[in-house]
MITI-749724 format. One line per field, with one value per residue: residue number from 1; residue in three letters; z, x, y of N, C-alpha, C in turn. Coordinates in nm, 3 decimals, m for minus. Layout:
BEGIN
num: NUM ...;
residuo: Ala ...;
n.zz: Z ...;
n.xx: X ...;
n.yy: Y ...;
ca.zz: Z ...;
ca.xx: X ...;
ca.yy: Y ...;
c.zz: Z ...;
c.xx: X ...;
c.yy: Y ...;
//
This chain:
BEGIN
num: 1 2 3 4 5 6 7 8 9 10 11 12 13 14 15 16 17 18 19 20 21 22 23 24 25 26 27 28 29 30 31 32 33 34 35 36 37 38 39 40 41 42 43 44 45 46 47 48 49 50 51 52 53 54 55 56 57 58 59 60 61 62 63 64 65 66 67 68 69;
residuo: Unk Unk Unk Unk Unk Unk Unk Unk Unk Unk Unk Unk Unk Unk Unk Unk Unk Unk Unk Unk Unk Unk Unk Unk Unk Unk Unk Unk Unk Unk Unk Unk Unk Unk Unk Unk Unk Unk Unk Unk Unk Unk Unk Unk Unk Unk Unk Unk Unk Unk Unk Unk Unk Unk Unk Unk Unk Unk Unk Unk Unk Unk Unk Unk Unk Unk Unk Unk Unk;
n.zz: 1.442 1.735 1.958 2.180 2.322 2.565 2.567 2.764 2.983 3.276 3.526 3.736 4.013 4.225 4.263 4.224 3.965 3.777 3.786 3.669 3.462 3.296 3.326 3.132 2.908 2.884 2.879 2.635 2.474 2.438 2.279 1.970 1.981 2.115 2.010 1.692 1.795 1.865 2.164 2.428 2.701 3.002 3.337 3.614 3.925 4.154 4.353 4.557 4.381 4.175 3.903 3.667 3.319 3.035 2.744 2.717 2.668 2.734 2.797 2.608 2.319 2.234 2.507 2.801 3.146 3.478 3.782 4.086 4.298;
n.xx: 11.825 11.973 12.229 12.346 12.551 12.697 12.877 13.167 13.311 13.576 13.588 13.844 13.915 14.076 14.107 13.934 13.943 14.095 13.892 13.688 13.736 13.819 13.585 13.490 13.615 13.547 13.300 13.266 13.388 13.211 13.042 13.057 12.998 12.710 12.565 12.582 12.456 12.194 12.134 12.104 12.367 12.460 12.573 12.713 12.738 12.965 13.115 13.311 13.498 13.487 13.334 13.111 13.049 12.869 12.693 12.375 12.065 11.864 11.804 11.690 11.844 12.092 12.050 12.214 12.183 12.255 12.370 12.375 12.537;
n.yy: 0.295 0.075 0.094 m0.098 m0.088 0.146 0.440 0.517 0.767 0.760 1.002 1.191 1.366 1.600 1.854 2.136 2.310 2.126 1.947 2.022 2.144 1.889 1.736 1.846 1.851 1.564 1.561 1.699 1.492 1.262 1.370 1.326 1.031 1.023 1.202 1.035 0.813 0.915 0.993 1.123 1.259 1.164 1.268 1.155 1.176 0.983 0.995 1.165 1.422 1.246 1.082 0.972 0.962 0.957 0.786 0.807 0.620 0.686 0.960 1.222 1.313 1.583 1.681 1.762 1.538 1.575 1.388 1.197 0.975;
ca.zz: 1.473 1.854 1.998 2.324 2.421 2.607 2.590 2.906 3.036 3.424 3.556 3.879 4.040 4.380 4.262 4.189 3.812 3.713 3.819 3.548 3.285 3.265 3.281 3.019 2.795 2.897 2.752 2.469 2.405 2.403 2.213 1.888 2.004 2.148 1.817 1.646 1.844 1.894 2.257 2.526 2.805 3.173 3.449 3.748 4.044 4.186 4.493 4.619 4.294 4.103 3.817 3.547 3.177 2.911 2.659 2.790 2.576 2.834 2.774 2.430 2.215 2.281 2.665 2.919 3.265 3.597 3.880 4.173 4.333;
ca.xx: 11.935 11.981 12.313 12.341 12.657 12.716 13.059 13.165 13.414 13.557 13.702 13.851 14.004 14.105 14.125 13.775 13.944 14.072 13.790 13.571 13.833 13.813 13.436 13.415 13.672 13.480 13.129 13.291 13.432 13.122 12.907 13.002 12.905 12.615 12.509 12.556 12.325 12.030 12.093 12.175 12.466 12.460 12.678 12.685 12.889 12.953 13.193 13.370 13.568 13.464 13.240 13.102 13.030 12.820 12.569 12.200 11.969 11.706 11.814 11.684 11.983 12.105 12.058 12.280 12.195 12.354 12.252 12.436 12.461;
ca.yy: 0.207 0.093 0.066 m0.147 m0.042 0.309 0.514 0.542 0.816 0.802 1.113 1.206 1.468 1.641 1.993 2.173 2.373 1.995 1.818 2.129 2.093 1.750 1.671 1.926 1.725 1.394 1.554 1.699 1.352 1.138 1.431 1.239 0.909 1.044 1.234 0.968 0.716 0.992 1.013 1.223 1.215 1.162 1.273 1.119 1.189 0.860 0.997 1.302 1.411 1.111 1.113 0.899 1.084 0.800 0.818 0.753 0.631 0.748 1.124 1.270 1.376 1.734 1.705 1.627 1.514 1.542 1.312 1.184 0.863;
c.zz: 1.623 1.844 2.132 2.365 2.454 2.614 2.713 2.965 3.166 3.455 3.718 3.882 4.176 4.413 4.163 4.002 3.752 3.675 3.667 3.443 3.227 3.273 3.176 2.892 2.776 2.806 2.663 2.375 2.363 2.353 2.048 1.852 2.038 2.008 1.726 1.677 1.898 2.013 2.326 2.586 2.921 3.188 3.505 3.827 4.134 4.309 4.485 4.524 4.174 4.046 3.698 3.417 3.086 2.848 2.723 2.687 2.636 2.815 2.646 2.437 2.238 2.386 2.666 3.074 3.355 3.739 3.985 4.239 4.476;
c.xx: 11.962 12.145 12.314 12.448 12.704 12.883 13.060 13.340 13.445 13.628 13.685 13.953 14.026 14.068 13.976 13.804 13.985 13.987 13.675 13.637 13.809 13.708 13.362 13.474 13.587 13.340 13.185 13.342 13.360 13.038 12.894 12.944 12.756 12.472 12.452 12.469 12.227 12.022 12.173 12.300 12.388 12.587 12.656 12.818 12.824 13.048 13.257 13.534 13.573 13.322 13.242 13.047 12.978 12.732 12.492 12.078 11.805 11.716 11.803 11.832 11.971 12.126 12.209 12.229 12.307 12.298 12.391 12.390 12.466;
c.yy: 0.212 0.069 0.018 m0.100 0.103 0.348 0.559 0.645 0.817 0.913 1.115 1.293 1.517 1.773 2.030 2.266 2.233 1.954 1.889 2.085 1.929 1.663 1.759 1.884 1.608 1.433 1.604 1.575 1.257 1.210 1.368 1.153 0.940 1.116 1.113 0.812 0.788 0.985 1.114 1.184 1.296 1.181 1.217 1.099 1.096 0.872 1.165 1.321 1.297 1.111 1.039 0.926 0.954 0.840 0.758 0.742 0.621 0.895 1.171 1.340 1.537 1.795 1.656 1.648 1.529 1.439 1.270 1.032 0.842;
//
């Protein structure tokens, strides 16, 4: 079963224990979705405290990526 559409979390923060806490909520949040469409999650830090958390259906299931843009 494909799914075209990715779950997409944005997080942002200022403070470096926020910014952890809260991209560790964001992947625990899309590990169901992600489960349940057989793929992985990406990170990607998209700025200075700013970070985008989604399912990737380029990343086998179980992973997660980090990448930077």
């Amino acid at each position: 079963m494909t799914h075209a559409t990715q779950i997409i979390r944005h997080v942002s923060a200022t403070e470096v224990a926020t910014l952890d806490d809260l991209l560790n909520s964001a992947v625990e949040g899309v590990i169901p979705d992600a489960l349940a469409r057989s793929q992985g999650i990406r990170v990607t830090r998209v700025g200075p405290g700013d970070y985008l958390v989604e399912t990737a259906p380029d990343v086998p299931c179980g992973y997660t990526v980090y990448e930077q843009h």
